[in-house]
C-alpha atoms as one frame of an Amber mdcrd trajectory, in Angstrom:
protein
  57.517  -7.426  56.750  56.484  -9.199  59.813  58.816 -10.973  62.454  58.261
 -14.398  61.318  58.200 -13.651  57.261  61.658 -13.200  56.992  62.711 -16.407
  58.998  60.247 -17.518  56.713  61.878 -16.482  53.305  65.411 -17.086  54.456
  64.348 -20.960  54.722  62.252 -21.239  51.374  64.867 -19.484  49.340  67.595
 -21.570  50.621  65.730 -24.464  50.951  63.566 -24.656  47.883  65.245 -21.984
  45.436  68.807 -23.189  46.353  69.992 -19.211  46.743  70.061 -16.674  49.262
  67.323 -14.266  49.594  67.744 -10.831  48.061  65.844  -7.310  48.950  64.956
  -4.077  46.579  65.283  -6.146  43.979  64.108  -3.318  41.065  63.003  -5.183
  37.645  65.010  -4.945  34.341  63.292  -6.018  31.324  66.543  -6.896  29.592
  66.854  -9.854  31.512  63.242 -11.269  30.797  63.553 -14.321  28.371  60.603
 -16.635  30.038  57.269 -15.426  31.827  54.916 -17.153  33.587  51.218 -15.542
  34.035  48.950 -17.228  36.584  45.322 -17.031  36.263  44.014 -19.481  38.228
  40.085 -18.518  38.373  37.413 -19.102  35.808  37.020 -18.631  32.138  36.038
 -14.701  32.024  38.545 -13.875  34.177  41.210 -16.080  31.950  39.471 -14.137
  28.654  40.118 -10.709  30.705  43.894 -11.279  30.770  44.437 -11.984  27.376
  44.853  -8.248  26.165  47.532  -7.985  29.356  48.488 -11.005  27.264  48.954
  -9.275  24.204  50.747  -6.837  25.936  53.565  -8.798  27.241  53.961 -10.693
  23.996  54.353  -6.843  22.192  57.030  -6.304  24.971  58.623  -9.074  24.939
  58.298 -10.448  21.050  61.412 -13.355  21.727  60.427 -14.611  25.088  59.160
 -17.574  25.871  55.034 -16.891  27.623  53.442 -19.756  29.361  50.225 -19.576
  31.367  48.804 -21.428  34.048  45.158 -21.618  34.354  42.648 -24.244  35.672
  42.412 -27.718  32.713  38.524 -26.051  32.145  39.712 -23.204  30.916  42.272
 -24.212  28.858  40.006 -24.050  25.952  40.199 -20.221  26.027  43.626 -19.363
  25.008  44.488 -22.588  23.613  44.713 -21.069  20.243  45.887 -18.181  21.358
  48.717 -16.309  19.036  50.042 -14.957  21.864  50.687 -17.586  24.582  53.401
 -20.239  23.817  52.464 -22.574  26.200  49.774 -23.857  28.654  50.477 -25.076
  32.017  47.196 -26.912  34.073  45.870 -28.199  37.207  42.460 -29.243  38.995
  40.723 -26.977  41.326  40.243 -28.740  44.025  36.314 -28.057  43.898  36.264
 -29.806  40.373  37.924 -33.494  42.499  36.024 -36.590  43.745  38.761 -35.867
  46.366  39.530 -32.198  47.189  42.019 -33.007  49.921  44.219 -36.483  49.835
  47.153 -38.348  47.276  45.709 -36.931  43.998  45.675 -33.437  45.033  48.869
 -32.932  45.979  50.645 -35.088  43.901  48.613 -32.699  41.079  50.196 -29.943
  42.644  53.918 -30.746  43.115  53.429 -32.062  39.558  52.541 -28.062  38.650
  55.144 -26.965  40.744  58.275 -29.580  39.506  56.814 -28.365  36.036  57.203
 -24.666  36.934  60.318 -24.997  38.247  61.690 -26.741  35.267  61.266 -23.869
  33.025  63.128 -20.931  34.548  60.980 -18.249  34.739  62.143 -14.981  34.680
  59.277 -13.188  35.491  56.164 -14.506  37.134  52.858 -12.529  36.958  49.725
 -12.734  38.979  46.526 -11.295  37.399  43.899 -10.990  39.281  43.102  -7.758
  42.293  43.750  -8.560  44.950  46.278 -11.356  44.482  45.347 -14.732  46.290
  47.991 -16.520  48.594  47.465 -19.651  46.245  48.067 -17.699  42.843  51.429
 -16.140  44.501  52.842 -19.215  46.079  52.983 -20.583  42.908  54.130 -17.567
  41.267  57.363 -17.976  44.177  57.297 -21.690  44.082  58.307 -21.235  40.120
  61.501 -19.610  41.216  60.762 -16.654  38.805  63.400 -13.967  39.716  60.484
 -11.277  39.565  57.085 -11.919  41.166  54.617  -9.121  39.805  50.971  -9.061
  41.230  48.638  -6.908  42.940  49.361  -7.494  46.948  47.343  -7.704  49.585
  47.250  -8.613  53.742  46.204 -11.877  53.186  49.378 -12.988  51.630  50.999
 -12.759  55.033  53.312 -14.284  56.712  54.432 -14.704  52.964  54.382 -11.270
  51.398  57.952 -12.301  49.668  55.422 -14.693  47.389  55.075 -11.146  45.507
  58.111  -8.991  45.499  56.952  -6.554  43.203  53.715  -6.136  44.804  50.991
  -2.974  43.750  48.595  -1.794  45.630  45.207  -3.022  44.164  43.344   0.034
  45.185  39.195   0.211  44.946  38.897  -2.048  42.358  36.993   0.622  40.384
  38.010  -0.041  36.779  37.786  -3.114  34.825  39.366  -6.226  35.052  41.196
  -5.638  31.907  42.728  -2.603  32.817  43.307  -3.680  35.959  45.462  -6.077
  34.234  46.859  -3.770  32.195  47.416  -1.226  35.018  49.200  -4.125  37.071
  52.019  -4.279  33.490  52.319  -0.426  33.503  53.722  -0.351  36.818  56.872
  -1.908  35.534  56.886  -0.225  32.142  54.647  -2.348  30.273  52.620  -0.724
  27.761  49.356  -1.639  26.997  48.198  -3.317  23.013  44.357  -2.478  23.186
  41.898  -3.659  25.360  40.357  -6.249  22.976  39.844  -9.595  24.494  41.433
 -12.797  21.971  39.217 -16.017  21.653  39.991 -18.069  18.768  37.690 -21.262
  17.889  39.415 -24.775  17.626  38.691 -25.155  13.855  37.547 -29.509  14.483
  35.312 -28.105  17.068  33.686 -25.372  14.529  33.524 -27.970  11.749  31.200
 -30.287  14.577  28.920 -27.615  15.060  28.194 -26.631  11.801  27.291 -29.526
  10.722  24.955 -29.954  13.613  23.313 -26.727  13.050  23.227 -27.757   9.096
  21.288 -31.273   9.904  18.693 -28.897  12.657  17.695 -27.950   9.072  17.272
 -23.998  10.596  16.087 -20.750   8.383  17.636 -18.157   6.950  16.753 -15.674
   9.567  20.219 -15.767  11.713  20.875 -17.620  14.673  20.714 -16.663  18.461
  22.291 -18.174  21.337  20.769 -17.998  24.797  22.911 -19.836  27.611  20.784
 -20.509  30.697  23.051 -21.589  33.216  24.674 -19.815  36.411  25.920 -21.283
  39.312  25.357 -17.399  40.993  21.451 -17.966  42.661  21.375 -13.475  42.316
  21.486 -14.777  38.432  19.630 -17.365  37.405  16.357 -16.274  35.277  13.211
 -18.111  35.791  12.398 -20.985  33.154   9.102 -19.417  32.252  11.021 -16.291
  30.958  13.690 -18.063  29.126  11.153 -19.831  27.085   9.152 -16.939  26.386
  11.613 -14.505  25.368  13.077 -17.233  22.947   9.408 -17.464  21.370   9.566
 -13.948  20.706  12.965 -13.351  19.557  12.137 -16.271  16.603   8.638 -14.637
  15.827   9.735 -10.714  15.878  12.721 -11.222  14.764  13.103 -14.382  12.537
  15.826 -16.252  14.336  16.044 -19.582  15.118  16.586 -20.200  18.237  19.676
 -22.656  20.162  19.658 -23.058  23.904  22.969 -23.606  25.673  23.577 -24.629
  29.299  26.091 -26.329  31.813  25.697 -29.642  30.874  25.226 -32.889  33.068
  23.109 -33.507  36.155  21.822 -30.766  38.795  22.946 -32.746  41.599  26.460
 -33.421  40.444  28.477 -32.272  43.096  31.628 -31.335  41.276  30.026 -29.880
  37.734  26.592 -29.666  38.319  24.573 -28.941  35.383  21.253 -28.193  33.835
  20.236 -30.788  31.160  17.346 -31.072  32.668  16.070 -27.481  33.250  16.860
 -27.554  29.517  14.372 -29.771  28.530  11.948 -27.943  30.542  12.505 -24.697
  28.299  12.361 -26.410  25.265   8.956 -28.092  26.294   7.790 -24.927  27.038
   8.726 -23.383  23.813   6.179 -23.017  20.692   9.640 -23.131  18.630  11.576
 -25.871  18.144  14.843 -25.142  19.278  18.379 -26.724  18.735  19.497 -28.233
  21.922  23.509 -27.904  22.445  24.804 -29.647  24.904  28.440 -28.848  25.045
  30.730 -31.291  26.975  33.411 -29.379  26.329  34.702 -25.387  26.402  35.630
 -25.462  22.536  32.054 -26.597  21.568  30.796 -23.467  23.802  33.154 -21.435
  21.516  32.557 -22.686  18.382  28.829 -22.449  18.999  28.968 -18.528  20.104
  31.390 -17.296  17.161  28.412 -19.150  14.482  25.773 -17.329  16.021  24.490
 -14.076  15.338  22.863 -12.856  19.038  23.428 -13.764  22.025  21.691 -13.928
  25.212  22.916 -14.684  28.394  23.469 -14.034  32.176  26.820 -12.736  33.481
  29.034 -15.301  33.121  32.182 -16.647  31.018  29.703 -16.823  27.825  29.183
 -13.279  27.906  33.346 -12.308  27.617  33.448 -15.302  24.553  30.380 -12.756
  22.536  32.810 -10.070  23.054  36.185 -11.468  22.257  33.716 -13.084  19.008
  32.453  -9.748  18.296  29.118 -11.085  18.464  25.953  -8.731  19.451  24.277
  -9.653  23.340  22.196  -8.954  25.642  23.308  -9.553  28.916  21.371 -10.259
  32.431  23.395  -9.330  35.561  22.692  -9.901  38.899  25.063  -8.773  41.557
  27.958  -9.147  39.648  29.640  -5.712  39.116  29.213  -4.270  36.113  31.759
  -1.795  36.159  34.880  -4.736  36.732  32.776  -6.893  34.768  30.636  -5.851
  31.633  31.588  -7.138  28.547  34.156  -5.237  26.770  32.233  -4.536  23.288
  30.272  -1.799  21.844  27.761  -4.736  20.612  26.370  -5.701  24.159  23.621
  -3.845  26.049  23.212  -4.880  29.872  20.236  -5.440  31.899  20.124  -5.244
  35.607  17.213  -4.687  37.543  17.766  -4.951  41.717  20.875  -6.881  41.709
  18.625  -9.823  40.874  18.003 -11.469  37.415  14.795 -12.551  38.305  13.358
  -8.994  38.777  13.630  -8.438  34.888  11.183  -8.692  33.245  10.737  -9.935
  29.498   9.425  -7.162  27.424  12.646  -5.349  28.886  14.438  -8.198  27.831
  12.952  -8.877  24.219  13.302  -4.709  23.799  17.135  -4.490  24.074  17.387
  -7.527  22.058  15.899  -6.136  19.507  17.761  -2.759  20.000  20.936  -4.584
  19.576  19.798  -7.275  16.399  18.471  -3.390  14.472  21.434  -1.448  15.349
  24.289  -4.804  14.695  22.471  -6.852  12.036  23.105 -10.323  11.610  26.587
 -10.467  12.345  29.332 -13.043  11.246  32.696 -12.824  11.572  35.409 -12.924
   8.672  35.578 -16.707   7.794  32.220 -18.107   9.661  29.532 -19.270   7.210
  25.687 -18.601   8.105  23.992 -21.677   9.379  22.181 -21.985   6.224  25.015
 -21.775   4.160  26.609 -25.077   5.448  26.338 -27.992   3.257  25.117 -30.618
   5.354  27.524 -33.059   5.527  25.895 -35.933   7.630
């Protein structure tokens, strides 16, 4: 520890934590009766943690397991069987104002409300840990502060107390989650991701898909946003590998995107590259615009293929069990790929627009002859549902 960290931990555990600060502090699961998991990055990385999740909730079946994740993601483990409760904030990014009054008043409001609980043990997914993630992991007052350390946390490396060495970063993201638990004695419970879809939200988009009047033939997704310029497709190629996927292969065909306008600063979204694909399209496709992260999920766990670049929509098709084809860019596939036997990846160059269709509309139809028209237990087929408008 440096010369001016412990200076700086005697006077934020005396004055913020109201106790005296304590070294070699080893961790005793016994003791652990509320824990707080931080995972304060974007949906695929918030779907990656929930087998580490699972985990905890298998070692610790009577305590109390709250998460903290950004209000855009709360969507994805809002239904979760294994969380008890959901802590949220605004990213600063996602603010009219990312620096004044409403920023920090959002974030001693997080930080009164982590405080107030108790926390036993505080956990910070993610490799390496950020200095944000573990000051709020130590601003919660958590007795034990697991996470994967790293230089930038100084001068506060007591954020993190029982800090692991993050190492290359050569495995998953879900077993680097799962590795960071096994360092204190944490089994792992699979490696399965858990998305469940808010039932109103499923109801909605049934019905829409009922009134679109679609065949029989199944239903595929393809989601053409990406904030990530290394993955964005061209227009031209969206449009023409939906054509084909509905002509070779009988489906009927929904586009998905970040909704809103391309120049909004804070979300900005496609609606109107959207309408550009669908103009270009000989088939009529259903347009889904999704306000909201539990109309993106109910809308994936209906369909029966996905397509999509690397992005949060491609964990949802895997925690869904749904069949995909996914595009990557520069994106790493070996922390990053889907977790499921049903998805086939594409890569060409580290950019998404160097691949080209046929290669595109060949492992799609490798993955709808080998899966079939999939549905999961409970999910009627589009033309099944009674049209209720």
């Amino acid at each position: 520890m440096s010369w001016i960290a412990r200076p700086l931990e005697y006077i934020l555990e005396v004055g913020l934590h109201r106790r005296w600060p304590k070294s070699g502090l080893s961790f005793t699961g016994d003791h652990v009766r509320r824990i707080l998991v931080v995972r304060k990055d974007n949906i695929g990385d918030v779907l990656c943690t929930t087998p580490a999740l699972r985990a905890l909730r298998r070692a610790f079946p009577t305590a109390c397991l709250a998460i903290l994740v950004a209000e855009h993601c709360r969507a994805a483990v809002e239904q979760n069987p294994d969380v008890d409760e959901i802590l949220t904030y605004t990213k600063a990014k996602h603010r009219a104002e990312s620096f004044g009054l409403a920023a920090l008043w959002d974030l001693a409001r997080v930080i009164q409300d982590l405080r107030a609980r108790t926390f036993d043990l505080a956990v910070t997914m993610g490799r390496p840990c950020s200095r944000s993630s573990a000051w709020l992991a130590y601003a919660s007052g958590a007795r034990w502060r697991l996470g994967f350390s790293t230089p930038a946390l100084q001068p506060f490396p007591f954020f993190i107390n029982l800090g692991r060495n993050p190492g290359r970063m050569d495995s998953h993201e879900v077993d680097g989650c799962l590795d960071l638990l096994a360092s204190v004695g944490i089994p792992a419970a699979g490696r399965r991701l858990t998305l469940i879809p808010n039932p109103d939200a499923l109801v909605a988009i049934r019905q829409k898909i009922a009134r679109a009047e679609v065949g029989s033939g199944g239903m595929a997704l393809i989601h053409i946003s990406n904030r990530r310029e290394a993955s964005r497709w061209s227009l031209a190629a969206f449009a023409e590998t939906a054509d084909r996927l509905h002509n070779q292969l009988g489906l009927s065909i929904m586009l998905s995107w970040a909704p809103g306008d391309a120049n909004n600063p804070l979300f900005p979204g496609d609606d109107g590259r959207a309408e550009e694909i669908a103009q270009r399209m000989q088939t009529r496709p259903i347009l889904l615009r999704t306000p909201y992260l539990d109309d993106v999920i109910a809308a994936v766990s209906v369909c029966d293929f996905i397509l999509s670049t690397d992005g949060g929509l491609m964990h949802m098709a895997a925690a869904l069990d749904i069949p995909q084809v996914v595009l990557f860019g520069k994106t790493s596939t070996l922390q990053w790929a889907p977790v499921s036997e049903k998805c086939t990846v594409v890569s060409r160059g580290g950019r998404v627009d160097q691949i080209p269709v046929d290669e595109v509309v060949a492992a799609s139809i490798a993955v709808v002859s080998r899966w079939g028209h999939h549905r999961p237990a409970g999910v009627a087929s589009p033309s099944a549902v009674p049209n209720q408008s």
